[in-house]
C-alpha positions in Angstrom: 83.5 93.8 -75.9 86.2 94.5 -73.3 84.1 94.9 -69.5 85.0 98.2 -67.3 87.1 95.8 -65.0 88.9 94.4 -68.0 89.7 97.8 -69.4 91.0 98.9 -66.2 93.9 96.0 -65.8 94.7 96.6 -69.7 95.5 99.9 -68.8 97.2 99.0 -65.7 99.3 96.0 -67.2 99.9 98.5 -69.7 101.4 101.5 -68.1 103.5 98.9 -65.9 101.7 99.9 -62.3 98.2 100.3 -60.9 96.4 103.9 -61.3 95.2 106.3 -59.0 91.8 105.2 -56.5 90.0 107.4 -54.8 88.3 106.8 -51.6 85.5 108.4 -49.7 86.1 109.7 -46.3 83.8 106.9 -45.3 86.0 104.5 -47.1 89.0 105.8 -46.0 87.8 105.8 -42.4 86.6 102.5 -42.7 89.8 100.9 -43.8 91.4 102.9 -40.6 88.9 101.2 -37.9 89.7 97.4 -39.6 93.0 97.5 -39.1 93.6 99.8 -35.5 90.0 98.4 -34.0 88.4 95.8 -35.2 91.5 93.3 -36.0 92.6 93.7 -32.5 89.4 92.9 -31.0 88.8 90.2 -32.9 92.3 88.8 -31.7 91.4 89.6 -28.3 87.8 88.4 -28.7 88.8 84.9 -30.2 92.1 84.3 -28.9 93.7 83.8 -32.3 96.4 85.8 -33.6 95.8 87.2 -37.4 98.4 87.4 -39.4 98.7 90.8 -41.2 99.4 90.0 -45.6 99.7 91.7 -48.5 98.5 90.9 -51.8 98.4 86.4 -52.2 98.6 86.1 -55.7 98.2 82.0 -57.6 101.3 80.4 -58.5 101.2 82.1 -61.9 101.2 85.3 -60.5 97.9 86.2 -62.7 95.1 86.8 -59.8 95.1 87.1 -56.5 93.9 88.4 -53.3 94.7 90.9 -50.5 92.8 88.9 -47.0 92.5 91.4 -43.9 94.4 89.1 -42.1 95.0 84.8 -41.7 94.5 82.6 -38.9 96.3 79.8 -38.1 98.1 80.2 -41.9 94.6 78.1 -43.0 91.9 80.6 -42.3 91.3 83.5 -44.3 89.8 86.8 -42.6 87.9 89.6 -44.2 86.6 92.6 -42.1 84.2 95.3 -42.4 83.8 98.4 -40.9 80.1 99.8 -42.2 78.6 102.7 -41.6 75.6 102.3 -38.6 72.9 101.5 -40.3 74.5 99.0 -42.2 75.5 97.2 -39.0 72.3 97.4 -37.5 71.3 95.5 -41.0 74.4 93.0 -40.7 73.9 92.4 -37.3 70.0 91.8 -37.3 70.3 89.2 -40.6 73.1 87.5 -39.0 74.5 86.6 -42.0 77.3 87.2 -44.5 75.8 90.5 -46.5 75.3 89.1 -50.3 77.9 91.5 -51.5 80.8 90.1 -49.9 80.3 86.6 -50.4 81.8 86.8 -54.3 85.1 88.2 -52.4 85.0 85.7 -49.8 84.8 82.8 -52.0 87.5 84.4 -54.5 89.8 84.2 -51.9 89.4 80.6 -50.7 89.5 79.9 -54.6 93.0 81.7 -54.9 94.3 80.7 -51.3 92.9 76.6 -51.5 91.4 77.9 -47.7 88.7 75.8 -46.4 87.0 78.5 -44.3 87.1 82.3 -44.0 85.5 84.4 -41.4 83.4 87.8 -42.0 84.0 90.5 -39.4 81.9 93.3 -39.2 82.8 95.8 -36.9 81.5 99.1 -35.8 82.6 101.2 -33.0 79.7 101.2 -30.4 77.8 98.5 -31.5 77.9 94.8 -31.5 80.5 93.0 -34.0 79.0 90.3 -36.4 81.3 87.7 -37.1 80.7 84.4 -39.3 82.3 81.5 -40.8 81.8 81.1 -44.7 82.6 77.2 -45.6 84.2 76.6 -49.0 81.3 75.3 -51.4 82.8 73.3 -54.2 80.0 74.0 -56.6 80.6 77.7 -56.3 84.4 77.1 -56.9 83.8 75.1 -59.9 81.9 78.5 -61.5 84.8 80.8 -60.5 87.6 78.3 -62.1 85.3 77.9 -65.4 84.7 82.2 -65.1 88.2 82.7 -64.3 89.4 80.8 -67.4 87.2 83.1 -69.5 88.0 86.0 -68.0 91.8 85.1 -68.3 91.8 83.9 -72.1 90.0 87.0 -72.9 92.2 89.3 -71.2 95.1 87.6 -73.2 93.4 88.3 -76.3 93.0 91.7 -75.6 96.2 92.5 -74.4 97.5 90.7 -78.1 95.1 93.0 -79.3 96.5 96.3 -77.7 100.3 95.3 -78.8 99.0 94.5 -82.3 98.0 98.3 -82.6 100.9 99.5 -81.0 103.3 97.5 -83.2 104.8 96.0 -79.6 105.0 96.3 -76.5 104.6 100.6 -74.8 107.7 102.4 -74.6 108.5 102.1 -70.5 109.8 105.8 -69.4 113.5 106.1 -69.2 114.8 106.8 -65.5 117.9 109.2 -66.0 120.2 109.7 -62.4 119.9 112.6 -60.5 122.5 114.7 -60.7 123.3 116.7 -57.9 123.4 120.8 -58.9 125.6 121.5 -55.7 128.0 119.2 -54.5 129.3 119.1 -50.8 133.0 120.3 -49.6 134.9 120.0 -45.8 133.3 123.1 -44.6 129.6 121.5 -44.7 128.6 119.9 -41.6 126.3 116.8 -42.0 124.2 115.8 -39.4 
């Protein structure tokens, strides 16, 4: 049985793009602070300059990763910007909260990084950062679960085509064509 997560990049590999997300306020406020706020402090903070990427795929092109930032090009970066109570919570473990680490190590396992650092930052209150080491035992698992996850993707996708008798029809893109058409007497800025 194909998982939720599965389904979900079927349907995006087969449509030919990502679909639509939606966000929380919180979320989307969130995702504001870590890049105007908490990036920049941390640069200050640390002396290091991060280095804004996009999406770091493998060399296949078949998973990847989208790091808050990179330090030093060997350093991966992942920031947080939680709601209070949950940085009252981060800051007081002093930890990595559980439900990051899986992220954290997914992307030294798709970058070959050595260390990332957690940031979590909240306007107002302290900021929590830690370093995460790379653990070869836990890379091992997300190779051998990758693999899986990868072979039964593939079969699934065979699957979908096999119904469909091929590959989906992609949407033709027909030119514009332009109902009024300019002479001298327009004047273009």
């Amino acid at each position: 049985m194909v998982g939720s997560y599965q389904a979900q990049l079927l349907a995006e590999k087969w449509q030919g793009g990502p679909l639509p997300s939606f966000g929380s306020f919180a979320t989307e406020q969130g995702s504001f602070i870590e890049g105007s706020d908490a990036v920049p402090w941390f640069e200050l903070e640390h002396g290091l300059t991060v280095d804004r990427v996009g999406f770091i795929t493998d060399d296949a092109g078949r998973y990847g990763c989208s790091p808050d930032g990179i330090i030093h090009g060997e350093i991966g970066l992942e920031v947080k910007s939680p709601q209070a109570p949950n940085q009252v919570k981060y800051l007081l473990s002093g930890k990595v909260p559980e439900d990051y680490l899986p992220q954290i190590h997914f992307s030294m396992h798709v970058t070959g990084f050595k260390q990332w650092r957690f940031l979590s930052y909240r306007r107002g209150f302290p900021a929590l950062v830690v370093a995460v080491e790379r653990d070869e035992e836990i890379q091992e698992v997300i190779a051998e679960s990758l693999a899986a996850f990868l072979e039964s993707f593939d079969k699934s996708y065979a699957r979908m085509l096999e119904i469909n008798g091929g590959p989906p029809p992609r949407a033709r893109v027909e030119a514009i064509k332009p109902s009024y058409t300019p002479d001298e007497n327009d004047i273009i800025p």
